[in-house]
TORGUNU-439892 format. One record per residue (C-alpha): residue in one letter; x negated, y, z negated. Coordinates in nm, 3 decimals, decimal comma. Example, Ala and Ser with C-alpha at 12.3 -4.5 7.8 and 13.67 -1.06 7.14 Angstrom:
% residues 2
<site><kolmi>A</kolmi><x>-1,230</x><y>-0,450</y><z>-0,780</z></site>
<site><kolmi>S</kolmi><x>-1,367</x><y>-0,106</y><z>-0,714</z></site>
END
This chain:
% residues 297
<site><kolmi>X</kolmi><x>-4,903</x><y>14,014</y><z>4,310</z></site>
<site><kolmi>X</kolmi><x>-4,704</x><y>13,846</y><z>4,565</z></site>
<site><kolmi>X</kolmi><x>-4,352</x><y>13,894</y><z>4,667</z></site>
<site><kolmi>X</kolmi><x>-4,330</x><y>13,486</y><z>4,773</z></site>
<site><kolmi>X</kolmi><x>-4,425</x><y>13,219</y><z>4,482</z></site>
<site><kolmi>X</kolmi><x>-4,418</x><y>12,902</y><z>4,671</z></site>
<site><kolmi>X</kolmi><x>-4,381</x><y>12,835</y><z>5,037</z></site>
<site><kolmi>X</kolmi><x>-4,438</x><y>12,548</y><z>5,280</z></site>
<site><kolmi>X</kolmi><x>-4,350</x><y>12,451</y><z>5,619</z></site>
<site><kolmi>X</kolmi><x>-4,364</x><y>12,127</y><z>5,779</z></site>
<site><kolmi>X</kolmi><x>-4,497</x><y>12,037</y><z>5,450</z></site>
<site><kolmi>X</kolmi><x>-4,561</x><y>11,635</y><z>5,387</z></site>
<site><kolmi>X</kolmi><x>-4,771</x><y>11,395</y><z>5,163</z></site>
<site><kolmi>X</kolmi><x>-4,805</x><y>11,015</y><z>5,188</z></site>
<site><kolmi>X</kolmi><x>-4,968</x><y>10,737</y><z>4,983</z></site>
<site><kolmi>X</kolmi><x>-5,065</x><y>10,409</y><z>5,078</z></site>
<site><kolmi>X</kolmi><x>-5,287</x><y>10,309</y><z>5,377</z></site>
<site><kolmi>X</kolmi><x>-5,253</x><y>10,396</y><z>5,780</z></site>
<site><kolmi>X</kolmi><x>-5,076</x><y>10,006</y><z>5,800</z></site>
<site><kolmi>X</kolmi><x>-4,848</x><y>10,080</y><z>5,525</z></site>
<site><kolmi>X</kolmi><x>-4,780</x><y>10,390</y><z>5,381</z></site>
<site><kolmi>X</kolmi><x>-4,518</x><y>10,561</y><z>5,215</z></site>
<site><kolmi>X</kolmi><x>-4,368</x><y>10,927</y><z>5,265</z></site>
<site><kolmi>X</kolmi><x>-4,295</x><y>11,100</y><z>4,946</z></site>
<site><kolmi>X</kolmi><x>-4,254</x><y>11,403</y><z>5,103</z></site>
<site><kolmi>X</kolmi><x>-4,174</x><y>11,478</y><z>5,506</z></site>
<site><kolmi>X</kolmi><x>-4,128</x><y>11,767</y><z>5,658</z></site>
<site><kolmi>X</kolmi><x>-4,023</x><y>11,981</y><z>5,389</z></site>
<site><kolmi>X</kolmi><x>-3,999</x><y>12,381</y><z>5,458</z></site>
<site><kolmi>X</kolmi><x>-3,841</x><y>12,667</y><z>5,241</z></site>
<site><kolmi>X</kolmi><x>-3,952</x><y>12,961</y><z>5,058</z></site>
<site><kolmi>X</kolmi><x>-3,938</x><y>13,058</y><z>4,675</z></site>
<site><kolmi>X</kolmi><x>-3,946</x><y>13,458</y><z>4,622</z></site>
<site><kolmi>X</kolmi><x>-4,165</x><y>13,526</y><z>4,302</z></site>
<site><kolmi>X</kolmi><x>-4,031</x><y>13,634</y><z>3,977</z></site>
<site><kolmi>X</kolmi><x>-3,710</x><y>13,318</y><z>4,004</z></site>
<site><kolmi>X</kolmi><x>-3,597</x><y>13,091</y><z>3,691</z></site>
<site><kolmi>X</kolmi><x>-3,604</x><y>12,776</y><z>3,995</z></site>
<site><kolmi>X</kolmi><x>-3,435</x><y>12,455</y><z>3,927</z></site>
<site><kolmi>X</kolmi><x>-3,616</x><y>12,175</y><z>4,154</z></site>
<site><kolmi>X</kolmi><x>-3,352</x><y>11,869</y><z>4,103</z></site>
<site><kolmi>X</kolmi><x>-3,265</x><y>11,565</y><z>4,290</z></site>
<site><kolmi>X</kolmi><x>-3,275</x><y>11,161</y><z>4,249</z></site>
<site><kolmi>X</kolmi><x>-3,514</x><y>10,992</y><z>4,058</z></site>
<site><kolmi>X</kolmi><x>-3,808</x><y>10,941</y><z>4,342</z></site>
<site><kolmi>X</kolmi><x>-3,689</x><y>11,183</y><z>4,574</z></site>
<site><kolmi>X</kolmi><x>-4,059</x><y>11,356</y><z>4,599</z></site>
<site><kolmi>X</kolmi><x>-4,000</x><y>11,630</y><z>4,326</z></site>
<site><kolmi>X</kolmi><x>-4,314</x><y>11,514</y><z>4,097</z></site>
<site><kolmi>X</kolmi><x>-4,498</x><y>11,512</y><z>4,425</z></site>
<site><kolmi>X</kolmi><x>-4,401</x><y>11,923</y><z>4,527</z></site>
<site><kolmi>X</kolmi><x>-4,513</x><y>12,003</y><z>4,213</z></site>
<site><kolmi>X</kolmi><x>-4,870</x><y>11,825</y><z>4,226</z></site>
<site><kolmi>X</kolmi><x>-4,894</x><y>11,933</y><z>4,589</z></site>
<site><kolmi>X</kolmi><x>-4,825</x><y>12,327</y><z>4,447</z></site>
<site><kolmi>X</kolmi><x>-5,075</x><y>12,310</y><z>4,171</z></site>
<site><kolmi>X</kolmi><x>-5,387</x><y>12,188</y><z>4,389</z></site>
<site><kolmi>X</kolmi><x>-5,347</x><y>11,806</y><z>4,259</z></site>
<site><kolmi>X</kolmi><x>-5,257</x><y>11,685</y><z>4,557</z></site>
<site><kolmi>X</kolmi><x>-5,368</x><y>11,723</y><z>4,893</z></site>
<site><kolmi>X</kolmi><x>-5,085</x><y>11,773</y><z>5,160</z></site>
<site><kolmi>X</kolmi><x>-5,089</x><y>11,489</y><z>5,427</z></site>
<site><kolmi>X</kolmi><x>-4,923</x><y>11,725</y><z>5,708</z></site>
<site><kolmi>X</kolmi><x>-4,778</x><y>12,104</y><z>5,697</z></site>
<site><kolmi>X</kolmi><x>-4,865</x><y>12,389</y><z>5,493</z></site>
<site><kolmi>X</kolmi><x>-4,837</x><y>12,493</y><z>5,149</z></site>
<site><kolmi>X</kolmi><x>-4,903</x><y>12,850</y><z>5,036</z></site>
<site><kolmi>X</kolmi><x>-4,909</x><y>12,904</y><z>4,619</z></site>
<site><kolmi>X</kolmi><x>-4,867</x><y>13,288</y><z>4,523</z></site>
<site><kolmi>X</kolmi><x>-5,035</x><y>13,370</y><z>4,853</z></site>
<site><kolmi>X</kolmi><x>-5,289</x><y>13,171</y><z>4,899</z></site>
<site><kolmi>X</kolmi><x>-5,392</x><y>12,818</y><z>4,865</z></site>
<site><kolmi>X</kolmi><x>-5,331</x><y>12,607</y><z>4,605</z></site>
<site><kolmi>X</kolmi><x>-5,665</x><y>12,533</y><z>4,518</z></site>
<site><kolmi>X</kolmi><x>-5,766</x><y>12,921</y><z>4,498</z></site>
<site><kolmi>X</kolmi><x>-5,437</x><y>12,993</y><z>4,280</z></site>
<site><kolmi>X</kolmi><x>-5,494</x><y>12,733</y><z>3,999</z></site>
<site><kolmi>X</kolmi><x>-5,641</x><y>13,043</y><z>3,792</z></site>
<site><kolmi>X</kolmi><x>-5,283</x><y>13,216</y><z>3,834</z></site>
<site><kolmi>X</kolmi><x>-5,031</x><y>12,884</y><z>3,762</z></site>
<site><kolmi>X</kolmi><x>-5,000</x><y>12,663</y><z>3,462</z></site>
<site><kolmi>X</kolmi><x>-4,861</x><y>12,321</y><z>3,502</z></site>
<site><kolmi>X</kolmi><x>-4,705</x><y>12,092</y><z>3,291</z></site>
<site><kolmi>X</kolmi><x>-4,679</x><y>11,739</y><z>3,424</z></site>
<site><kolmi>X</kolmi><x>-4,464</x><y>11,412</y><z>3,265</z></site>
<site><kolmi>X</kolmi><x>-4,728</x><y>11,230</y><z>3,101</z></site>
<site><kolmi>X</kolmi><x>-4,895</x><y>11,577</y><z>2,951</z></site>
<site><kolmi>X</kolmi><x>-5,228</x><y>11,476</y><z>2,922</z></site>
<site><kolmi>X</kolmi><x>-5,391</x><y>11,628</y><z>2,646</z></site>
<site><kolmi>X</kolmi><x>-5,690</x><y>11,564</y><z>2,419</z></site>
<site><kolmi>X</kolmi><x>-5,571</x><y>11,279</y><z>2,149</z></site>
<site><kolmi>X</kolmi><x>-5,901</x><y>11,352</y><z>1,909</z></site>
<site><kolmi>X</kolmi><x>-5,850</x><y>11,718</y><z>1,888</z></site>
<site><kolmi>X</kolmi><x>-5,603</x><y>11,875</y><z>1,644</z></site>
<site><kolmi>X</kolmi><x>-5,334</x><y>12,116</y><z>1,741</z></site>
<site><kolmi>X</kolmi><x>-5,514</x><y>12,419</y><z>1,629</z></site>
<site><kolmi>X</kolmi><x>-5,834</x><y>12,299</y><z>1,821</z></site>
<site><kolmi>X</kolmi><x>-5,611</x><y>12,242</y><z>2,151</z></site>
<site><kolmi>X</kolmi><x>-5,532</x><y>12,597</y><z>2,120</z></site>
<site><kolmi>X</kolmi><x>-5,875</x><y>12,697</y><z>2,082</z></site>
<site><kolmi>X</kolmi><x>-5,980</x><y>12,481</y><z>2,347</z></site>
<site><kolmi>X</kolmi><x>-5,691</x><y>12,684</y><z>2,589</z></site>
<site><kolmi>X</kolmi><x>-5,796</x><y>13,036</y><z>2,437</z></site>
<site><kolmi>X</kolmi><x>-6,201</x><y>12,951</y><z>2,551</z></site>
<site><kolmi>X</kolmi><x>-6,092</x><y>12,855</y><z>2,864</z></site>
<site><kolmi>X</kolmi><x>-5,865</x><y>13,101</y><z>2,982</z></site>
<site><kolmi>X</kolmi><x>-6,019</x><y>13,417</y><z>2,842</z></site>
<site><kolmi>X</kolmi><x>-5,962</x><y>13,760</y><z>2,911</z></site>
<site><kolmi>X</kolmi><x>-5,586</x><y>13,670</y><z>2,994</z></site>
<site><kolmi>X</kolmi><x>-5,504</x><y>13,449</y><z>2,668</z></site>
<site><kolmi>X</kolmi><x>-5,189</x><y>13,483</y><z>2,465</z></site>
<site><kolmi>X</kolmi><x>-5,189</x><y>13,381</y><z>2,081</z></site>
<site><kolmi>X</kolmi><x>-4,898</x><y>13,498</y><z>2,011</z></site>
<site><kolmi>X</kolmi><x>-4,650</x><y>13,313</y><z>2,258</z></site>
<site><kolmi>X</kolmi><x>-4,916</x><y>12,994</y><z>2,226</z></site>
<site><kolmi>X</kolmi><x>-4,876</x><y>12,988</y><z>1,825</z></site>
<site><kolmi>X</kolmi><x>-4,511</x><y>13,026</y><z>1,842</z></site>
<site><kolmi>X</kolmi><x>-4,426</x><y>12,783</y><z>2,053</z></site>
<site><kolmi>X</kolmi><x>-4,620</x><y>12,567</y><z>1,783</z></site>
<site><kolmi>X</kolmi><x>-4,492</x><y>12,744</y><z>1,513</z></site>
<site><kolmi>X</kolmi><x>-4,133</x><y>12,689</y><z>1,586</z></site>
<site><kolmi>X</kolmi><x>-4,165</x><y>12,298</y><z>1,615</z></site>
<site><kolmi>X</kolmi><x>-4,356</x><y>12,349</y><z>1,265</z></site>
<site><kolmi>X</kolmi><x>-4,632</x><y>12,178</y><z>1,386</z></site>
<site><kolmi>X</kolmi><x>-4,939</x><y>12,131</y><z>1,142</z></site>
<site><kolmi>X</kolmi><x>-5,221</x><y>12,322</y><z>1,336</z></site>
<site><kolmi>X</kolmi><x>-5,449</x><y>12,018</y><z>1,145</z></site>
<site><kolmi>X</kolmi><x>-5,214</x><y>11,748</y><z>1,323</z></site>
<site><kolmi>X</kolmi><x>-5,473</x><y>11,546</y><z>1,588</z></site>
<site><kolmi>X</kolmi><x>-5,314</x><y>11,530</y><z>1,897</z></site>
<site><kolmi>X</kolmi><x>-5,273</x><y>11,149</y><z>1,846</z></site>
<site><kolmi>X</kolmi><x>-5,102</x><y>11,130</y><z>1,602</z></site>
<site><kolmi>X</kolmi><x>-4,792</x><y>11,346</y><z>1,689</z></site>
<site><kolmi>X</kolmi><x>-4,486</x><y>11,202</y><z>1,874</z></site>
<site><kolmi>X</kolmi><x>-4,336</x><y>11,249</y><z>2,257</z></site>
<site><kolmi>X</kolmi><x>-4,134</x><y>11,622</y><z>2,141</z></site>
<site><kolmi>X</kolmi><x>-4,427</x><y>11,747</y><z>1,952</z></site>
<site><kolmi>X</kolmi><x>-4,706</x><y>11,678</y><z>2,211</z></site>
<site><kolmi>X</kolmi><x>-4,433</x><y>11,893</y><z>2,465</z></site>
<site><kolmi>X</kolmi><x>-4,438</x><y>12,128</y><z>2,223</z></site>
<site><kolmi>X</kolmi><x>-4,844</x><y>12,168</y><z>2,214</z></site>
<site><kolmi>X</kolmi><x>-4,871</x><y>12,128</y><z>2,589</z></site>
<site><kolmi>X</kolmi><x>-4,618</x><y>12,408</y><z>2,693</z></site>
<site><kolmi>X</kolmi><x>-4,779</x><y>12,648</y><z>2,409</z></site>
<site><kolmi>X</kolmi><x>-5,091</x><y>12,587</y><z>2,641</z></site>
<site><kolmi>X</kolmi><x>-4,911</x><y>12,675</y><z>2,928</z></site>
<site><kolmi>X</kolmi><x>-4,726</x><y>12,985</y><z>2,804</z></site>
<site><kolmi>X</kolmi><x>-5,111</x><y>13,108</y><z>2,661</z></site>
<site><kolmi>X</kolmi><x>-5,212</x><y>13,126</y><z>2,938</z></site>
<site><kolmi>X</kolmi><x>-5,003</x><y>13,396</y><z>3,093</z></site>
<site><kolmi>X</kolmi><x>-4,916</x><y>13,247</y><z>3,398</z></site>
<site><kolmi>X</kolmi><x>-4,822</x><y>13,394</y><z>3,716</z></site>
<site><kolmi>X</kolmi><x>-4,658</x><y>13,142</y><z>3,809</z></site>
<site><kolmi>X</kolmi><x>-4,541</x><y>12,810</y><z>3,589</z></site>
<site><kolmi>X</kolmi><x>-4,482</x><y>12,469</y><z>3,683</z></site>
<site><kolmi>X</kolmi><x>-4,278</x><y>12,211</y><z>3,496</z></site>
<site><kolmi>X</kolmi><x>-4,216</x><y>11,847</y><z>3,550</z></site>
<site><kolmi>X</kolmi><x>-3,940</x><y>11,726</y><z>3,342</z></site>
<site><kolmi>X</kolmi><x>-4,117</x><y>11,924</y><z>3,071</z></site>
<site><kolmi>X</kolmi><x>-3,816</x><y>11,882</y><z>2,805</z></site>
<site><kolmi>X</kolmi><x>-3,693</x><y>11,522</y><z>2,864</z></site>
<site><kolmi>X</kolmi><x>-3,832</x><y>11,370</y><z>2,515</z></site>
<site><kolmi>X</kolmi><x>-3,691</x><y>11,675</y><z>2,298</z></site>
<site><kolmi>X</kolmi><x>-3,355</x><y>11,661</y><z>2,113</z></site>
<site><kolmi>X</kolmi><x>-3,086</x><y>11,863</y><z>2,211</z></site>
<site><kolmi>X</kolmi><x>-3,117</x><y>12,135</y><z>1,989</z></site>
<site><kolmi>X</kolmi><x>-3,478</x><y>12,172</y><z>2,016</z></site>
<site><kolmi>X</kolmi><x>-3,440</x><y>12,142</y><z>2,384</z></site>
<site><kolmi>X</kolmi><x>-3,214</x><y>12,468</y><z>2,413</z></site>
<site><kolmi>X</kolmi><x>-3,422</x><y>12,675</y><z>2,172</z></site>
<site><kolmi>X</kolmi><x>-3,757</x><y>12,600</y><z>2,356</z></site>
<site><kolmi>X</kolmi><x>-3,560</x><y>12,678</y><z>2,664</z></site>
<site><kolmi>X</kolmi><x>-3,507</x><y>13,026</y><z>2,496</z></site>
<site><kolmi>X</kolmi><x>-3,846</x><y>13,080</y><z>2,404</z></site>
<site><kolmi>X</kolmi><x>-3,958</x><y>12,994</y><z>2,762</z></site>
<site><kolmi>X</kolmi><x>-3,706</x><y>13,192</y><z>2,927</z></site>
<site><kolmi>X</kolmi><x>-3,707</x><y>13,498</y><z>2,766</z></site>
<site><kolmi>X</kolmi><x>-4,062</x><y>13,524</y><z>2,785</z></site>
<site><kolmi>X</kolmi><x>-4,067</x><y>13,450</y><z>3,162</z></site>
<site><kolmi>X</kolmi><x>-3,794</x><y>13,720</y><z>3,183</z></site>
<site><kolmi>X</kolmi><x>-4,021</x><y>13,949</y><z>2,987</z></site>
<site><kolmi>X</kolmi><x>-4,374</x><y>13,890</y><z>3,209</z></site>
<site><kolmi>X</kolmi><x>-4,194</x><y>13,824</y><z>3,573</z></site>
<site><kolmi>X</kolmi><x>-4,295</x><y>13,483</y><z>3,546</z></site>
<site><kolmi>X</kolmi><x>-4,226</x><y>13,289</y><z>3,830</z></site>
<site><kolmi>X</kolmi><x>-4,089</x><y>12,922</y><z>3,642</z></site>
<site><kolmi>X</kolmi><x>-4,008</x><y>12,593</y><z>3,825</z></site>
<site><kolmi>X</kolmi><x>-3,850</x><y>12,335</y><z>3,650</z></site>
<site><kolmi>X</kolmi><x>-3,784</x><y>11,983</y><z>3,775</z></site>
<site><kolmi>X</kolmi><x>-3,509</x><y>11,738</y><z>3,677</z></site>
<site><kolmi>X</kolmi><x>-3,259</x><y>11,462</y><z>3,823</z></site>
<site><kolmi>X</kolmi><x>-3,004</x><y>11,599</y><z>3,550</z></site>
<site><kolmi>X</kolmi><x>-2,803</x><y>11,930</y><z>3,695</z></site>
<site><kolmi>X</kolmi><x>-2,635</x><y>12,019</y><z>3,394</z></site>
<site><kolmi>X</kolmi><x>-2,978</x><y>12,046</y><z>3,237</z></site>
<site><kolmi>X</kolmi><x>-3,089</x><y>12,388</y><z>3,441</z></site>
<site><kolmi>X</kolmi><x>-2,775</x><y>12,500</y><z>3,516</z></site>
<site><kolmi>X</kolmi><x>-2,696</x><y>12,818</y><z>3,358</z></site>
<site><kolmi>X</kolmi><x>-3,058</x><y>12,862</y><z>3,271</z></site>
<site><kolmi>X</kolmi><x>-3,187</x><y>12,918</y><z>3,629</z></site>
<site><kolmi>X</kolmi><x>-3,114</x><y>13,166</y><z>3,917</z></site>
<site><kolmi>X</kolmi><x>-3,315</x><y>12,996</y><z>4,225</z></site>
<site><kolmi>X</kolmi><x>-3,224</x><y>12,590</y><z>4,354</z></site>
<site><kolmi>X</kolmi><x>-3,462</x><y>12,398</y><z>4,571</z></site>
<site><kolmi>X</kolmi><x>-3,220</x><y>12,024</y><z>4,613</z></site>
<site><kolmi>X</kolmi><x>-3,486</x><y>11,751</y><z>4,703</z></site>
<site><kolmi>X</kolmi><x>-3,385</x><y>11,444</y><z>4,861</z></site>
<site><kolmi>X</kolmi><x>-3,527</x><y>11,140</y><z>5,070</z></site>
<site><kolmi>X</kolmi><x>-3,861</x><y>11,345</y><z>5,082</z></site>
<site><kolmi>X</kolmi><x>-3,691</x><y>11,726</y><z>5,199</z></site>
<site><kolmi>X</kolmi><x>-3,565</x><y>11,983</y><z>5,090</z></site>
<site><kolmi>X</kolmi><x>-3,167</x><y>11,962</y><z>5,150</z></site>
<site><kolmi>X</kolmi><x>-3,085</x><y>12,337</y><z>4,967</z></site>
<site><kolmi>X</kolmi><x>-3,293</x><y>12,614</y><z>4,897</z></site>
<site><kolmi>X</kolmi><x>-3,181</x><y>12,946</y><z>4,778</z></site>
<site><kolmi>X</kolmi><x>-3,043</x><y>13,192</y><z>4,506</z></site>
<site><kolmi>X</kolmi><x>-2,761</x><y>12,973</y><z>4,307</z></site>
<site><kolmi>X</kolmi><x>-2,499</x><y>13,190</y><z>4,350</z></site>
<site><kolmi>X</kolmi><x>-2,538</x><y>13,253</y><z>4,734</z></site>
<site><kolmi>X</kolmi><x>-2,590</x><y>12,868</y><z>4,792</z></site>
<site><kolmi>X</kolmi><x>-2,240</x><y>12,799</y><z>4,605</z></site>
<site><kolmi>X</kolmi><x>-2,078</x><y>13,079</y><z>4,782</z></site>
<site><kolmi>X</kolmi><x>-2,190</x><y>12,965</y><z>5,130</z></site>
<site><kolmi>X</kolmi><x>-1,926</x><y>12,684</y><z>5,063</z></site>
<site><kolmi>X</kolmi><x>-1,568</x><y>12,622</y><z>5,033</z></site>
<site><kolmi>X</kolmi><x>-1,352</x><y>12,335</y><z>4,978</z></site>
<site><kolmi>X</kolmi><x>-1,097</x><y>12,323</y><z>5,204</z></site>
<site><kolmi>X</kolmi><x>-0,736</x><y>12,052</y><z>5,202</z></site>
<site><kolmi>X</kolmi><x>-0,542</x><y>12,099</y><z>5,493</z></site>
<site><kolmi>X</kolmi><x>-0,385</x><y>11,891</y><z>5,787</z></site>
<site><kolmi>X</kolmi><x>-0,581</x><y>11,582</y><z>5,873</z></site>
<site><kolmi>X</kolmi><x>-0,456</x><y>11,640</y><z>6,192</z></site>
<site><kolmi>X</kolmi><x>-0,634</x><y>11,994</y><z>6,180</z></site>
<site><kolmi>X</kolmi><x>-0,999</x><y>11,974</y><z>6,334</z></site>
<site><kolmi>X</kolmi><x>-1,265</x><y>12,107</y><z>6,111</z></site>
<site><kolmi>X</kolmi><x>-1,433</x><y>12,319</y><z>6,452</z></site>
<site><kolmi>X</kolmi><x>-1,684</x><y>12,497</y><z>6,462</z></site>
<site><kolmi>X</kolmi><x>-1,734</x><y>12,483</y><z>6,075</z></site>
<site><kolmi>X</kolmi><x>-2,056</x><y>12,326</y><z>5,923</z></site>
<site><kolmi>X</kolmi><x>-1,904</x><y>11,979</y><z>5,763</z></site>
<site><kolmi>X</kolmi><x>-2,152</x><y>11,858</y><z>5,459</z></site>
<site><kolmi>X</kolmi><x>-1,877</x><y>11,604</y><z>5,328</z></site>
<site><kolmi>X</kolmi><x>-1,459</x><y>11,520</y><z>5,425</z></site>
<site><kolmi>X</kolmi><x>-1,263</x><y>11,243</y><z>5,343</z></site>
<site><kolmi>X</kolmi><x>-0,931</x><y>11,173</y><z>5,468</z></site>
<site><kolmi>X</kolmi><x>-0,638</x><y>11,046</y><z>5,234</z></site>
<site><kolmi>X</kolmi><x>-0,314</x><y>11,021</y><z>5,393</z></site>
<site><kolmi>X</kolmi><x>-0,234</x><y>11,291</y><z>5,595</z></site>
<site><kolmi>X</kolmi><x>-0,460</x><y>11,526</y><z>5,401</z></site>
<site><kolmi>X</kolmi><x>-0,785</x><y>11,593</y><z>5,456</z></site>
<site><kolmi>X</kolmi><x>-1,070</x><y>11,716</y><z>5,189</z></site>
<site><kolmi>X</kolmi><x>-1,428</x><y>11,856</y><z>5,299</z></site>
<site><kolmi>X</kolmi><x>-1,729</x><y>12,095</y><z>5,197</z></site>
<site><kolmi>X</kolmi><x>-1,741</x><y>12,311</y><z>5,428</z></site>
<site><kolmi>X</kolmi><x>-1,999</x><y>12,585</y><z>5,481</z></site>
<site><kolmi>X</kolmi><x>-1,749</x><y>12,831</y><z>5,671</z></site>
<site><kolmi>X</kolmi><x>-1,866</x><y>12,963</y><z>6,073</z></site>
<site><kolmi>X</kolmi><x>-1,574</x><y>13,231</y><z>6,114</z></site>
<site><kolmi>X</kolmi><x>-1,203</x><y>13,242</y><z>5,938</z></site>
<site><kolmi>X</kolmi><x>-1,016</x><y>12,913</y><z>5,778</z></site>
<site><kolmi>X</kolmi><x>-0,687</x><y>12,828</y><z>5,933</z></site>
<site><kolmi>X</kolmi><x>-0,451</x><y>13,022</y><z>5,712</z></site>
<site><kolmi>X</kolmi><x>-0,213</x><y>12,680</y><z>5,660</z></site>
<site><kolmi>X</kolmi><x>-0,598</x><y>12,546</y><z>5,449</z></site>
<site><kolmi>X</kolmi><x>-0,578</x><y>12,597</y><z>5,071</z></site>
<site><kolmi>X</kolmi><x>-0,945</x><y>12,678</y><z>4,991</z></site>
<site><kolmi>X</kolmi><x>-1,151</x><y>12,701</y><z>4,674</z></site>
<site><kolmi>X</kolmi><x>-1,436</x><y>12,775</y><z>4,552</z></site>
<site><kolmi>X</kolmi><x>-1,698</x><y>12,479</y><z>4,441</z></site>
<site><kolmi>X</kolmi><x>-1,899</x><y>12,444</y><z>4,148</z></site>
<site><kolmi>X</kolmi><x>-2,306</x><y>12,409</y><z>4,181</z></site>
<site><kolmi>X</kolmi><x>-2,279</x><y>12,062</y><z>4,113</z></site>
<site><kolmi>X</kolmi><x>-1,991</x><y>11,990</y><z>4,390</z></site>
<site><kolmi>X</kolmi><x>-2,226</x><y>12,110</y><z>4,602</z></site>
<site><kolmi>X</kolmi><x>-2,529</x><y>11,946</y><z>4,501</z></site>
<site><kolmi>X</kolmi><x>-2,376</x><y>11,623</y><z>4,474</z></site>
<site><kolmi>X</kolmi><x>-2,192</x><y>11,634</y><z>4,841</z></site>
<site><kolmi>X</kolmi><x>-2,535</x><y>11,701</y><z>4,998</z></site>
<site><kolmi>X</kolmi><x>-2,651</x><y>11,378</y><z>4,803</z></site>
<site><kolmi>X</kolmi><x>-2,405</x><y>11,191</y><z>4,932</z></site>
<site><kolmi>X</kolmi><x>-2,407</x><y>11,298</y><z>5,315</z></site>
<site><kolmi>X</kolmi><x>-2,788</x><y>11,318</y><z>5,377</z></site>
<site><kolmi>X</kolmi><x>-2,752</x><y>11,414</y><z>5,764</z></site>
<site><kolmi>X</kolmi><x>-2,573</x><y>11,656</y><z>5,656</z></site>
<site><kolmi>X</kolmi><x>-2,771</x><y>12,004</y><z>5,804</z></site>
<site><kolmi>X</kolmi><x>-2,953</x><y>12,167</y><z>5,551</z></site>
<site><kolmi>X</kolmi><x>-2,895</x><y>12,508</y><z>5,401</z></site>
<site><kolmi>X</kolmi><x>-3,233</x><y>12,730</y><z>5,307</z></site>
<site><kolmi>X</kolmi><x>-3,238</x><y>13,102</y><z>5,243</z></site>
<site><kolmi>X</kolmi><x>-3,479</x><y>13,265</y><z>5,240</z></site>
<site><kolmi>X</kolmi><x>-3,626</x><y>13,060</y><z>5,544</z></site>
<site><kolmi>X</kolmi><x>-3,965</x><y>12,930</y><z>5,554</z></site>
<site><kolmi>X</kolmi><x>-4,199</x><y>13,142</y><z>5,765</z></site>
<site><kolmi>X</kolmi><x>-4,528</x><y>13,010</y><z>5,913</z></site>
<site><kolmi>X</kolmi><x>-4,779</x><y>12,873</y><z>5,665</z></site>
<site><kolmi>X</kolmi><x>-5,145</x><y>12,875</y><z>5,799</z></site>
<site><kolmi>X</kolmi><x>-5,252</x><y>12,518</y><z>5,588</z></site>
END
């Protein structure tokens, strides 16, 4: 076991030709300590389906280094399960077969009992082809295959977005408290905060291609204050992600380099205050703790 889950430096991937190409990702560097509930979020196309193929060996990196659980990604597919959007699974096998199929393949470290009931809680009919169920039950069978397998390390890509409320948050509990059980590292990606928020501990904020934030929830949120004062007050030598003047009275995210003036009212901000003044002030300088170290690629 590894102390670090995930880390990359430098890290990029691009598709398209040398003449025209596209960056997905660019320079992208932080570090994910093992054993985090992780929220990856940002914009639709921001690169966060492309992190996740890069971590589980899909996708080869372009520029930088990756490191998965140690080690490359290739050599630590044995140790990660990963659940992409379009959950590609057999259509001419039944559920119970599926299962069977994950148990062959992943034996010695298989799990029936979290596998059958993740499947038994969406009362699934283990005869059910594959085919034949719809978007919710196939996320069902494909994260029961994931969970079997006893992962080290578990990547998600939207995994939840065609499940109804209700069986959204009690999948989330399954998932979660078994993670919490094991020490499973989890990384879940969506463009909808309020989705992971309260379930996870770690953020990685993905934007434009990088990484804006990167760091335990409740130390990124506490690294900033919100701060109305003076607009005739200058806002040196604080780190400004976001102001806006109205008046006489200024507003800003700050990320605090010494005391406030004492004439400032200050507050604290919620995670998604934070999240979404980063979004909308992308020079802003990014904020990543732990740092990335140097990743042989």
């Amino acid at each position: 076991m590894t102390d670090t889950a995930l880390e990359a430096t430098g890290l990029g991937r691009k598709f398209g030709g040398r003449l025209r190409h596209t960056w997905a990702l660019r320079d992208c560097s932080f570090r994910l300590p093992a054993g985090r509930i992780c929220a990856l979020v940002g914009p639709n196309g921001a690169g966060k389906s492309t992190l996740l193929a890069l971590a589980a060996g899909l996708l080869r990196p372009t520029e930088g280094g990756l490191r998965v659980l140690g080690t490359q990604p290739g050599t630590a597919r044995g140790n990660l399960a990963y659940v992409g959007q379009d959950k590609p699974l057999l259509p001419q096998l039944t559920v119970a077969e599926t299962l069977r199929l994950g148990r062959e393949l992943n034996r010695g470290r298989w799990d029936d009992t979290i596998a059958d009931q993740v499947v038994r809680d969406g009362e699934l009919d283990p005869a059910a082809l594959v085919r034949t169920l719809s978007g919710g039950r196939r996320t069902r069978v494909a994260l029961a295959l994931a969970l079997g397998k006893r992962p080290e390390l578990l990547l998600l890509d939207e995994p939840m977005a065609d499940l109804d409320p209700l069986a959204r948050r009690r999948l989330m509990g399954t998932l979660l408290a078994d993670a919490a059980e094991r020490g499973t590292t989890v990384v879940m990606s969506s463009h909808i905060l309020t989705e992971l928020e309260g379930t996870c501990d770690h953020l990685l904020l993905v934007d434009r291609g990088r990484v804006r934030l990167g760091g335990a929830i409740d130390e990124v949120v506490a690294a900033h204050t919100l701060v109305t004062g003076p607009a005739t007050v200058g806002l040196d030598p604080h780190t400004v992600v976001e102001s806006r003047t109205t008046g006489r009275q200024l507003t800003a995210l700050v990320r605090p380099e010494g005391p406030l003036p004492a004439d400032w009212q200050t507050m604290e901000p919620s995670l998604e205050e934070v999240v979404l003044a980063h979004l909308r002030s992308p020079d802003a300088p990014a904020l990543l703790n732990p740092p990335a170290e140097e990743v042989v690629a």
